[in-house]
N, C-alpha and C positions, 0 to 999 in steps of 0.2 A: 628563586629570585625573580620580583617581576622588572621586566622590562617595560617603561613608561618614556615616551616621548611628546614634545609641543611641538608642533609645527606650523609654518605657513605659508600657504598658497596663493598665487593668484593666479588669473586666466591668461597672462603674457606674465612681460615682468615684473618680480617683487622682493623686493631688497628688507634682508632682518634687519634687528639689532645690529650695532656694531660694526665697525667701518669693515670689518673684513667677509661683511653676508652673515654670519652665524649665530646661534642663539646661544644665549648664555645660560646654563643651570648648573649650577653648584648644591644645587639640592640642600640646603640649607636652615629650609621654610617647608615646615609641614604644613598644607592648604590642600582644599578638594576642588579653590577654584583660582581663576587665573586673571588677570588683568591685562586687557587686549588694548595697546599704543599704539595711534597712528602716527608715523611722518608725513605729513604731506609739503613735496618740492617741486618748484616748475621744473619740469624737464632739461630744460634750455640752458638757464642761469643757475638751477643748484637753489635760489631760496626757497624762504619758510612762503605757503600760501595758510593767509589766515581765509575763516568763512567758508571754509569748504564745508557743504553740507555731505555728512555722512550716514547713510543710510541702509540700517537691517531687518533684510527682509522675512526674517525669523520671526521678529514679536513686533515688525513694522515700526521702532524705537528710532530717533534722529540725534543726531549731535553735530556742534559745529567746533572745528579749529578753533584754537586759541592765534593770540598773536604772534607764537614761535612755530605755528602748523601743526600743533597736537592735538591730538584726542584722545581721551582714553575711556575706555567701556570696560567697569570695573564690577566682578565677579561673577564670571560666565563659565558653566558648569560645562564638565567635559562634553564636545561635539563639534559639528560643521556648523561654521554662521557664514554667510554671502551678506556683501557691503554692495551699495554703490556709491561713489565719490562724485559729488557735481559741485559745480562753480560756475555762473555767467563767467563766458568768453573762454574757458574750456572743455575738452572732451569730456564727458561722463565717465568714468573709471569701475567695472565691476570686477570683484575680487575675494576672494573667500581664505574662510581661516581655521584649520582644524587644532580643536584643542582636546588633548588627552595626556595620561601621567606620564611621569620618569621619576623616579626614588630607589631608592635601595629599602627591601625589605617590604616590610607589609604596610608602612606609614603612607598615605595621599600624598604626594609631593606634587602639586601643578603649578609648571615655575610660567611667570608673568612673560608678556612677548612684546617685543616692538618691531610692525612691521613697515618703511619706510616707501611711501608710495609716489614713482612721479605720477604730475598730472600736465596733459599737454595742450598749449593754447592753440584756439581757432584762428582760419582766419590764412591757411594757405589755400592753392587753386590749382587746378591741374584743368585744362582746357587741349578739345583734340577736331579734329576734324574727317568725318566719313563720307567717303567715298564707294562706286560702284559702275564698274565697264558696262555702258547700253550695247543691249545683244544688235542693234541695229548698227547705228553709229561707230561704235565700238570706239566710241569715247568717255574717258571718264568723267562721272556727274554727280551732285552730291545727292547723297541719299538722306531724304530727309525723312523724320518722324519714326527713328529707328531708336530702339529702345539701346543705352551705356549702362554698364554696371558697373560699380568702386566697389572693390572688398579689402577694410582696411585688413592686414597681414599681421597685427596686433588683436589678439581677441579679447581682449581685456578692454578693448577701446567699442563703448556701445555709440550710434547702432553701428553695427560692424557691418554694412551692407547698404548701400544708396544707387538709385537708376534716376538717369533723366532719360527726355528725349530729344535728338535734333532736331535742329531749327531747319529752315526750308533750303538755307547752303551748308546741309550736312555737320553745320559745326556744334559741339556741346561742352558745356564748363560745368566742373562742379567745385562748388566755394565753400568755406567754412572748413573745411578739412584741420584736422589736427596735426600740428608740426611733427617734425622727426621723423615721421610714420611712412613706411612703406605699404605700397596699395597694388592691386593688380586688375586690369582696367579689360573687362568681359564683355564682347557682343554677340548677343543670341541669336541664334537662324532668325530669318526674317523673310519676308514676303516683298519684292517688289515686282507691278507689273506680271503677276501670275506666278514669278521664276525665287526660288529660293538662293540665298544667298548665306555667306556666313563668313566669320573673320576666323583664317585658319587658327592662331595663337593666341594669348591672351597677352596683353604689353605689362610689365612692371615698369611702375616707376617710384620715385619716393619723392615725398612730400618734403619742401623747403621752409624753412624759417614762414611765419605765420605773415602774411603781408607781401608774400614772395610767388610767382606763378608756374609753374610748370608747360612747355605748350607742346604737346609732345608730337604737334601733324598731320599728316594723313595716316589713317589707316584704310586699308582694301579691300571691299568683300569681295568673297572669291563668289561664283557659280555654283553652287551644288548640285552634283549630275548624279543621274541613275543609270547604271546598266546596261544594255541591250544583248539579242544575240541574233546570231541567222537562224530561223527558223525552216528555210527552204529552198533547196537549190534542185539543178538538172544536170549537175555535172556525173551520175551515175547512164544519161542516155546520152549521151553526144558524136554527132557524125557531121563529118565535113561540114557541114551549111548550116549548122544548129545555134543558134544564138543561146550562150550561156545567160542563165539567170540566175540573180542571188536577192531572197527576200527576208526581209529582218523585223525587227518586230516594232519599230518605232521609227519616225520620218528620220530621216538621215539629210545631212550637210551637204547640200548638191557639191560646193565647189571643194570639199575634203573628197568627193568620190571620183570625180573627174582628175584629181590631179594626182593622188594614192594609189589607185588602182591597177595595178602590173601586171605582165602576163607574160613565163617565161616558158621557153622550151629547151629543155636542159638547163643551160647556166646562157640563155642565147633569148634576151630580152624580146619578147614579138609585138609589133606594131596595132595597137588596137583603136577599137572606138567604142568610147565607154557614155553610158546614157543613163539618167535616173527616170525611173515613171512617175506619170502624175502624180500619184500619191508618194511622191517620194519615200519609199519605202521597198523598189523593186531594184537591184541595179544589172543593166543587160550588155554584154560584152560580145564585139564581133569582131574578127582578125579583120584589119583594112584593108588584106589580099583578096577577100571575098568568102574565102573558105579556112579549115583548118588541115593539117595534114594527117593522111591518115595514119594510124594502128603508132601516135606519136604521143608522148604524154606532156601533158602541161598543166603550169603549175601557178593558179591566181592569187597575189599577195598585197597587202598592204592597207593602212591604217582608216577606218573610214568614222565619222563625227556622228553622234545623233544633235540633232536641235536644238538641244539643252548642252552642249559644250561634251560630254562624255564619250566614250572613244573604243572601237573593239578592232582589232589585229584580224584579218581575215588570212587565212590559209588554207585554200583548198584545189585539190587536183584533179584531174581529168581522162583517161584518154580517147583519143580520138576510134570509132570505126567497129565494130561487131566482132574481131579478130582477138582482142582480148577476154570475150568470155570463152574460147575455146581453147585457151592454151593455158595453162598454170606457167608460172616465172619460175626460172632458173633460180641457183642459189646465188648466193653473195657470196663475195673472196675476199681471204685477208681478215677474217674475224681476227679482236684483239682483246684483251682484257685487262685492267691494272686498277688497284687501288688506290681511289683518292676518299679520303675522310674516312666518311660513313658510308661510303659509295662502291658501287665497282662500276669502271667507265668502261664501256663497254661501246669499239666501233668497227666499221668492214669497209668496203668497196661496192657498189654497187654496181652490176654485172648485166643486171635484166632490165628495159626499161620497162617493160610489163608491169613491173612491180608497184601496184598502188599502196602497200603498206607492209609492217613485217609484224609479226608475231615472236616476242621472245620468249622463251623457255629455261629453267633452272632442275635440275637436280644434283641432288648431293648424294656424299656417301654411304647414308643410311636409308637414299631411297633406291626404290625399282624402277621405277618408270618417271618421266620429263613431264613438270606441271607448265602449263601457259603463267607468265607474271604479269605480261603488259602487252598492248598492242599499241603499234605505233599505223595514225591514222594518213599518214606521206609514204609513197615511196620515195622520194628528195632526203630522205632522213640517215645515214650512214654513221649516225652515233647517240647514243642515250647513256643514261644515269640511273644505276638500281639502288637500293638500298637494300643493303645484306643483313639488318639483325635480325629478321625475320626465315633467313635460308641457314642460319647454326644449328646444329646438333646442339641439343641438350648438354649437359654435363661432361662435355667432350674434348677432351686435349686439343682437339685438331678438326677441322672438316673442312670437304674438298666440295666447292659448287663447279657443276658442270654447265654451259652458257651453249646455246644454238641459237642462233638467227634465222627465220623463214620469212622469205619474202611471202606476199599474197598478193591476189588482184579476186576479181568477182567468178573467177575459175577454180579458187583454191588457192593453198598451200604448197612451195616449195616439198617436193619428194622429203620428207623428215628422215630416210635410211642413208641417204644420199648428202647429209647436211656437215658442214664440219663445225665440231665441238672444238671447246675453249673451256678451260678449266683454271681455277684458281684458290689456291690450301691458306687457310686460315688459321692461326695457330695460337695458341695461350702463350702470356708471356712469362719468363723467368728469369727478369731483371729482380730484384731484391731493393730494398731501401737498404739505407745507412742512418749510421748516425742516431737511431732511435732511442729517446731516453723518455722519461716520465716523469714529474714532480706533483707533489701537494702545491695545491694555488687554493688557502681557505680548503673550505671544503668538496672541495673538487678537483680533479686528476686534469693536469695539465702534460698533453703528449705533444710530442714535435721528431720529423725527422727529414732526411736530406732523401730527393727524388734520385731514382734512376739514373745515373749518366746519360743516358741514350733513352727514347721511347718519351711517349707521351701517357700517361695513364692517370683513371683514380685509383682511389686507394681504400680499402676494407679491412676498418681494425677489430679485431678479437682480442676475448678477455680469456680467464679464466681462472679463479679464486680456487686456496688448496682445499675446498670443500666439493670442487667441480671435479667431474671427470673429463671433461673434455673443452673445449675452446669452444664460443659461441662470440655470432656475430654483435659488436656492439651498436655501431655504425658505416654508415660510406660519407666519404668525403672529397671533393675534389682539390683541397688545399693539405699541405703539408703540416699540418699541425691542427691540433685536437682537442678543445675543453669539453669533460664531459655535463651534459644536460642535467643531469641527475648528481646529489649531493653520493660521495661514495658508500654513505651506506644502505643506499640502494642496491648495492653489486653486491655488497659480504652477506654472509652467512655467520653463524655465532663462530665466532672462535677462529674467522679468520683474521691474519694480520698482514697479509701481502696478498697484490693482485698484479700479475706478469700481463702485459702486454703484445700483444703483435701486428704490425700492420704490413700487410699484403697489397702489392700495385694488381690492379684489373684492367681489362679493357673488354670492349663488344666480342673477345673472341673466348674471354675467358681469364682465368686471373692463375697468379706466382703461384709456388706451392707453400702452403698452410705448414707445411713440416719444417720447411728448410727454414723458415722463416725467423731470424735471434727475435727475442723475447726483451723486454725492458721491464724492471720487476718496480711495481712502487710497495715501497716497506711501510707498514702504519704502527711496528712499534716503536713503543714511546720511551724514552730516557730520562734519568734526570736534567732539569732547568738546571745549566750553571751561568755562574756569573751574575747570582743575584745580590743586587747591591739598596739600600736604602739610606736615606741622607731626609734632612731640615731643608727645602726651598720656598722659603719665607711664608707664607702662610698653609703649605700642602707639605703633606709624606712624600716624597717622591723614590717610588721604587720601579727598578731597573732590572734587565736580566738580558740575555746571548741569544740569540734567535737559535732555535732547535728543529733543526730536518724533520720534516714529515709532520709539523706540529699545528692544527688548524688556529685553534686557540690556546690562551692563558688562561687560568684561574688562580687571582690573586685570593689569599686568606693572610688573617692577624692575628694574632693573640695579647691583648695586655695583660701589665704584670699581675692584674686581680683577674683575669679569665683564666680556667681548665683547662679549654682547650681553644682551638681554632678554628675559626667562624669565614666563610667566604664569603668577600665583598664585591666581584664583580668580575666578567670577563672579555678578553681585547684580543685583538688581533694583530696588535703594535707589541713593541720591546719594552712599554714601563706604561706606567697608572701613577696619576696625581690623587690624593686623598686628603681632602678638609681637612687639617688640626685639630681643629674644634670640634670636630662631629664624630672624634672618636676618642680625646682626651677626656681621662674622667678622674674626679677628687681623687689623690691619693695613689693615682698609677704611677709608678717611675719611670717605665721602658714599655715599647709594643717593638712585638717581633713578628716579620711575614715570611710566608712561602710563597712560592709559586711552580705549579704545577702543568704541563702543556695534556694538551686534549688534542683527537681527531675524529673521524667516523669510524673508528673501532677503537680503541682505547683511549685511556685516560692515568697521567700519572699518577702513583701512589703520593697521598699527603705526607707518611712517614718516612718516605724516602728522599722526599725534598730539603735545600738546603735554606738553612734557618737562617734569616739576618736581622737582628736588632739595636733600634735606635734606644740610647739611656737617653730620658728626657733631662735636657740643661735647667739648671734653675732660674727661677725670676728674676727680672732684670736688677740690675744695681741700683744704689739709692743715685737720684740726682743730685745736683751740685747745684751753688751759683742762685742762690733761688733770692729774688728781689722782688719787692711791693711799693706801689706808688700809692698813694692817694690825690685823686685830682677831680675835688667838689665831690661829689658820690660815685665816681669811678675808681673802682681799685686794680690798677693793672699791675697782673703778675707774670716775673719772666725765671728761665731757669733753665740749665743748661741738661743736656740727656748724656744718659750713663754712655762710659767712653765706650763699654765693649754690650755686646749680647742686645737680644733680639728685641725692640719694642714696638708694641701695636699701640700702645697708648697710656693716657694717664688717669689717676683719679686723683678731684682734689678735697682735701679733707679741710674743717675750720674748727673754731674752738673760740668763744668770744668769750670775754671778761665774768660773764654770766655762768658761761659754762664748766663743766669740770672733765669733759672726755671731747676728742674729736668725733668729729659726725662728718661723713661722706656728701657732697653735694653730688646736686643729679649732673651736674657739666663734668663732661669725662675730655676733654681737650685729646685732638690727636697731633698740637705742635706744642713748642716748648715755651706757651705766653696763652693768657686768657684774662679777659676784662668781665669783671663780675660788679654788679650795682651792688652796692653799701646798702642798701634799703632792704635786701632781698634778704640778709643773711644777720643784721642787725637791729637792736634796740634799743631808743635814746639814752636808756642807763646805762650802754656800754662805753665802757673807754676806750678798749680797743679788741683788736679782733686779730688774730694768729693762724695760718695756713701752714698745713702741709702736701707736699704734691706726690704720690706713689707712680713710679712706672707698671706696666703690668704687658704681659704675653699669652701667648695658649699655655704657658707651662708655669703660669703665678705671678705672685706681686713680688714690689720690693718691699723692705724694711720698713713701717713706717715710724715704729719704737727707732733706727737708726739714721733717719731722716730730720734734717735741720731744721725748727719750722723759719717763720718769718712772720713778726708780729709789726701790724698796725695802728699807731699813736688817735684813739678815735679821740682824746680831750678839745683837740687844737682842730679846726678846720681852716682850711685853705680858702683865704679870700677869690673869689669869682674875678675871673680879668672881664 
């Protein structure tokens, strides 16, 4: 069976056929091509715009609206065409239209498209104003001659992209704008005065009624700063009378250094005098006592500017006197250890003031000997943050890291025999889920289950089909529930019809056990469809059936009473299928009978086993009644009443004049119970008179026309003219 579908696109939004968005095909009409309808409406109001010039860019071919906003471009062979829609005093519209089939069987069906297009008038204004902090003044100024960008948020709306530039008090409008439309309002780095600048965000706004302004104010550019670092300091020689010095790599913010600048001994603030050098780029620190104290450590902190607004944290130590290259620092007391996150926080007491930094250490239980992990560059420091996925055992239930602290200074390391250890076991978890179940969703396995009571975890599901030996990984997920990626007969093997399930919680230490774990089994075979029903709804078959577990799809088949056997018409994923009348009623059938069979990624039901329902076709409508003829100058109007019961699509009307000796069918098929026919059309001056009959008719035949009344018209006499 092939599958054929029309569709159509556009570049934003694009409204089909029919009030409810969708396209209509009944497939009714064998064609290989299609006829492409435009709507076009303002936006705003809902009317018809006539003169819209329509334009394809395929064979570069024009048309314009009519005065209801149509157009139609009649027989375009299946493929992609791109339109563009213009009109003075609205936007431009580009939009495209993909045409290709949908039929049953091997017949061309490409059904006709109406695709309804707004179009939105010009003529709104969005106006702002930019600004920018002088690095001197440090007042805000307008920044003039700076490039704005609008990008309408409609791509379908050309040109989708407009820049002005400011005026010399930073302010800029842009006009003409398409109503309704949201926009988003972009300024690009820029150059003022040597110094880069830029607008951290970009603004949205939406555009009002065409005639209407937006003014959306100041916007700010900010500074754009780079980087710096110290490149040089003297705090490795320092003795009483030594003027500390710190050199960095780019001029620095005299009055950020002067007032940032700290200088602690212990937790015991000391009174300094801090100076930048000419080149601002040095800075030189002297205790206001005159001297420092010896064999003491101290600690210089705080935030200092470069030129350009950008900012670096200084933190570096000292100590005072020649005594600390001869002694190695004691240990630290009070080591601790506890897990937070993905961390282990790790802190102690600090014991020595010797100590300009510490050295941490980790081994676990599958090693020999203690690796270095980090060095910490302070002795002021009495706490840090590891991160442990890197210190587990492999494949391992459990593992235990062992933690030491060493102080250090320019003498060495803390005695490491002498150090106290800290240790902390990491463990696999063997919480379980609950609740785990599986269903068919289409053709795809829809899993879901209930986390843990306790614990934080993801979670690792496994499959395994009765063709497998063993359980393999399918996925990891951090969410409780599960569609898989792949349609399921990706997983099976021939001959499988069930695939069990398991999902396992994990974490950094290691995950459940795989054994313990209940199973949730999805079953793929198939049963018979019950509950299938077929019934007359007014112009379709309409057949019905019970939604069946496990079942991806339907496949509807028929049989009429002159077919052998049974022919498949189509398949759905819903509980019933409508079927044209007409498009399967043929001379001389009485009755059509269906099944219906459910399908999935491993089987499919048997056709003989499915349960048979058939409609007996009713017979043609009754004869009407009541049938009445006027004549009025050369109009003959006829009325006539429709049969009280059974189904009618409409009528034929037959005549018979003075001349003739049999009725004959006129081409007027009436579908209400009255039709005005000119006398000229159907007669000749030798007639006297002219005689009508009117047949009902459905998808299942005519009425009687041997048992039908006619109704004859007196042509001798005519009706004087008022």
């Amino acid at each position: 069976m092939l599958k054929k579908v029309i569709s159509c696109t556009a570049c934003a939004t694009l409204f089909f056929a029919c009030s409810d968005g969708s396209i209509i095909n009944v497939n009714d009409e064998a064609k290989d091509k299609a006829n492409i309808s435009f709507l076009v409406l303002d936006s705003y109001s809902g009317e018809a715009i006539d003169s819209v010039e329509i334009y394809r860019s395929k064979d570069s071919k024009t048309n314009l609206t009519d005065s209801l906003g149509y157009s139609v471009w009649k027989k375009n062979a299946i493929g992609n065409y791109v339109f563009e829609l213009s009109k003075e005093g609205y936007a431009t519209i580009r939009t495209s239209v993909d045409v290709v089939e949908e039929g049953l069987g091997d017949v061309a069906r490409v059904p006709d498209v109406t695709a309804t297009v707004p179009m939105y008038k010009l003529g709104a204004e969005v106006n702002g104003t930019i600004l920018y902090t002088d690095k001197e003044t440090k007042n805000k100024v307008p920044a003039a001659d700076v490039t704005v960008i609008i990008t309408n948020l409609n791509r379908s709306i050309i040109p989708n992209e407009m820049s002005v530039k400011t005026d010399k008090n930073g302010n800029y409008s842009f006009s003409q704008l398409p109503e309704a439309s949201s926009f988003l309002i972009t300024v690009p780095q820029t150059s003022i005065d040597g110094n880069k600048y830029e607008v951290i965000s970009s603004t949205s706004v939406p555009a009002q009624r065409a005639g209407a302004t937006v003014d959306l104010g100041v916007q700010n550019l900010t500074l754009v700063t780079s980087d710096f670092s110290l490149v040089n300091s003297n705090t490795n020689k320092i003795d009483t009378n030594t003027t500390v010095t710190l050199s960095f790599s780019t001029i620095l913010d005299k009055d950020s250094v002067i007032k940032n600048i700290k200088v602690l001994k212990g937790n015991i603030s000391v009174l300094t005098q801090v100076s930048l050098s000419t080149d601002n780029k040095t800075i030189s620190i002297k205790p206001f006592s005159g001297s420092w104290e010896d064999n003491k450590n101290y600690t210089i902190s705080g935030a200092v500017y470069s030129s350009n607004g950008s900012y670096l944290n200084v933190n570096k130590s000292f100590t005072v006197g020649g005594t600390t290259t001869t002694r190695k620092p004691g240990q630290i007391d009070e080591l601790k250890v506890e897990l937070d996150g993905s961390y282990l926080d790790i802190s102690w007491t600090r014991k020595d003031s010797l100590a300009t930094g510490y050295s941490i250490y980790y081994k676990n239980d599958s090693m020999s000997n203690y690796l270095m992990y980090t060095k910490l560059s302070s002795g002021n420091y009495t706490s840090t943050s590891i991160s442990y996925s890197n210190l587990l055992n492999d494949d391992a239930e459990t593992t235990t890291v062992n933690i030491i602290v060493l102080p250090y200074n320019k003498a060495g390391e803390a005695d490491a025999k002498r150090a106290e250890s800290v240790s902390y076991t990491f463990a696999a978890p063997t919480a379980q889920v609950s609740n785990l179940s599986v269903e068919l969703n289409g053709s795809y396995a829809y899993i879901d289950w209930d986390a843990p009571t306790t614990g934080s975890y993801d979670y690792r599901i496994y499959y395994k089909t009765p063709s497998m030996d063993e359980y393999v990984v399918l996925t990891t997920t951090i969410s409780t529930y599960y569609e898989t990626n792949y349609t399921i007969s990706n997983y099976l093997e021939s001959g499988d019809e069930s695939i069990p399930f398991k999902v396992v919680p994990y974490d950094d230490f290691g995950e459940s056990s795989l054994s313990k774990a209940v199973a949730a089994t999805l079953s793929l075979a198939i049963d018979v469809v019950a509950g299938v029903a077929a019934e007359i709804d007014g112009s379709y078959f309409k057949v019905s059936w019970n939604n069946l577990a496990n079942a991806s799809y339907y496949y509807v088949y028929y049989k009429t009473s002159s077919m052998t056997s049974y022919s498949r018409t189509t398949s759905t994923s819903s509980l019933y299928k409508n079927f044209l009348i007409s498009s399967y009623v043929e001379n001389g059938d009485t009755s059509i009978s269906f099944k219906v069979i459910a399908s999935n990624a491993a089987n499919e039901g048997v056709l003989a086993d499915a349960e048979e329902v058939t409609i007996e076709y009713p017979s043609g409508p009754e004869v009407i009644t009541g049938m009445t003829a006027e004549l009025d100058v050369n109009v003959i109007a006829l009325n006539w009443s429709a049969p009280e019961t059974g189904i009618v699509k409409g009528y034929y009307l037959y005549y018979k004049t003075s001349s003739m000796t049999d009725y004959l069918r006129s081409s007027s098929n009436p579908t209400t119970t009255s039709v005005n026919i000119n006398k000229a059309l159907y007669t000749e001056t030798t007639d006297t008179d002219i005689s009508f009959k009117v047949t009902a008719y459905n998808d299942f035949g005519e009425s009687s026309i041997d048992d039908t009344d006619p109704v004859t018209v007196d042509l001798s006499t005519t009706p004087d003219p008022l």
